[in-house]
N, C-alpha and C positions, 0 to 999 in steps of 0.2 A: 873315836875320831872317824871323821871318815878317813877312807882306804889313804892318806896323804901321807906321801915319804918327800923327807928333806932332800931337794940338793943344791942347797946350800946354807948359810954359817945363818943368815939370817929365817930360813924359812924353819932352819931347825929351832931356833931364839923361838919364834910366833908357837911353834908345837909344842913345845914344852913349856911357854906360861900358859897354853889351854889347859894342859895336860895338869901343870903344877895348881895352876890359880884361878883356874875358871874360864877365863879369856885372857888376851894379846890384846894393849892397846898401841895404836898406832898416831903420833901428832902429824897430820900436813902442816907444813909452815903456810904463812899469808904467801901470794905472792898475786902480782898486779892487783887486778881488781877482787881477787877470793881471798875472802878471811882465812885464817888460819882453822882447822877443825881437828877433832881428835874422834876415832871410832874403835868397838872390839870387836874382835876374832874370835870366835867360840861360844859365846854366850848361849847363841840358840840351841848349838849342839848340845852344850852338857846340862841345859836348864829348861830347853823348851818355850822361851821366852824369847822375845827381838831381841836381834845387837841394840848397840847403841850410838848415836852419833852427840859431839857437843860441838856449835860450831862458834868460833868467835872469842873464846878465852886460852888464856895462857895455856902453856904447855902443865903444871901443878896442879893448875883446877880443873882442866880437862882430864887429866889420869884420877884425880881424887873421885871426880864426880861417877867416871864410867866403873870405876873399883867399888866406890859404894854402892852403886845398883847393881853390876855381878854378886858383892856381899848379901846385899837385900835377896835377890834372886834365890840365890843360894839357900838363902832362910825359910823359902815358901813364900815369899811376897809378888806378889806381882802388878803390876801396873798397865793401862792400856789408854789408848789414842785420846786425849780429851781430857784425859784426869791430871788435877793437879796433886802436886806432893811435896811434902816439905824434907829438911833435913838432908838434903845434896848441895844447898849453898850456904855460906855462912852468912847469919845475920836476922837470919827470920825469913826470908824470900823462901816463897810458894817456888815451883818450875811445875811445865806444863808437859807430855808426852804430844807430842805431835807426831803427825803420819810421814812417811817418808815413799814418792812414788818411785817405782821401780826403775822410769827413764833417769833417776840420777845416779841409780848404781855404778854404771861405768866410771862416769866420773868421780865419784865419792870413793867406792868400796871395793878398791882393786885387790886388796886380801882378803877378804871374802869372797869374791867371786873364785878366787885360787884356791882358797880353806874348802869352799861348797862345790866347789866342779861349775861353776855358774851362778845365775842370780838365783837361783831357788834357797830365798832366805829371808827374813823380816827383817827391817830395820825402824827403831822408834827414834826421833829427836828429840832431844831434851829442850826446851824453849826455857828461858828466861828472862825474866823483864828488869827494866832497868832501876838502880838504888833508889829510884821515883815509883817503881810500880808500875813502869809502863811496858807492855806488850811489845812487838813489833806489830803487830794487827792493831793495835791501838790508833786513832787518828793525833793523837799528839805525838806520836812515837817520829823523831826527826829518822832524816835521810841515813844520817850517816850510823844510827842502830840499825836499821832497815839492812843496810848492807852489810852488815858487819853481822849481820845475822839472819840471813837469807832462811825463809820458811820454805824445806823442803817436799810439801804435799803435794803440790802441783808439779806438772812437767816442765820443765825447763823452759824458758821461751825461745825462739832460735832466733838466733843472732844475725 
């Protein structure tokens, strides 16, 4: 791990599912206009591989998804920017890894930046398309997938 001591009930929780599982996953709830997302803690430390973020799904399939790619990880598997992969959603549904740029760390990945001492850290997003097969990059892809699952590659735009 790096050099990180607990002080407190919850920071000692994140160390010891690194320590026990691989990674710590963490749900943000929705709130106003941000979908809800889930991201881990540790992945890159013990695996050499990005975290991972999912944004826009439950609290269940967000933990299953990020658990089976520290699992896969774990195995020697690895994935990278572009590539799609089956087998993290139910149903037959491809996901894609997309790039994640560093200006959303702050807002995204506030235990990780605590876990790393700062941003020096990967993050991949997991993309998926809708029970139709559609993208968000898609031109039929509506408004409201769009936001509910915001493609992290680019920088933020300022408001």
């Amino acid at each position: 791990m790096p050099n990180r001591k607990a002080t407190d009930p919850d920071e000692a929780k994140t160390l010891a599912d690194i320590e026990e599982y691989g990674c710590h996953v963490l749900y943000v709830l929705e709130e106003d206009e941000h979908p809800p997302f889930a991201y881990a803690v540790g992945i890159e430390h013990n695996f050499k591989v990005p975290e991972l973020v999912v944004i826009g799904l439950k609290p269940e399939l967000s933990q299953t998804i990020i658990n089976e790619y520290c699992r896969r990880v774990r195995s020697g598997e690895s994935f990278s920017v572009g590539e799609r992969a089956s087998g993290f959603l139910g149903g037959g549904f491809d996901c894609q890894f997309g790039a994640v740029h560093r200006d959303h760390y702050p807002e995204y990945f506030g235990w990780d930046i605590w876990f790393y001492y700062g941003p020096d850290f990967r993050v991949m997003q997991l993309v998926f398309p809708t029970t139709s097969g559609i993208w968000p990059w898609d031109a039929e892809a509506d408004e409201w997938f769009r936001r509910r699952q915001p493609l992290l590659d680019q920088p933020p735009s300022p408001t």
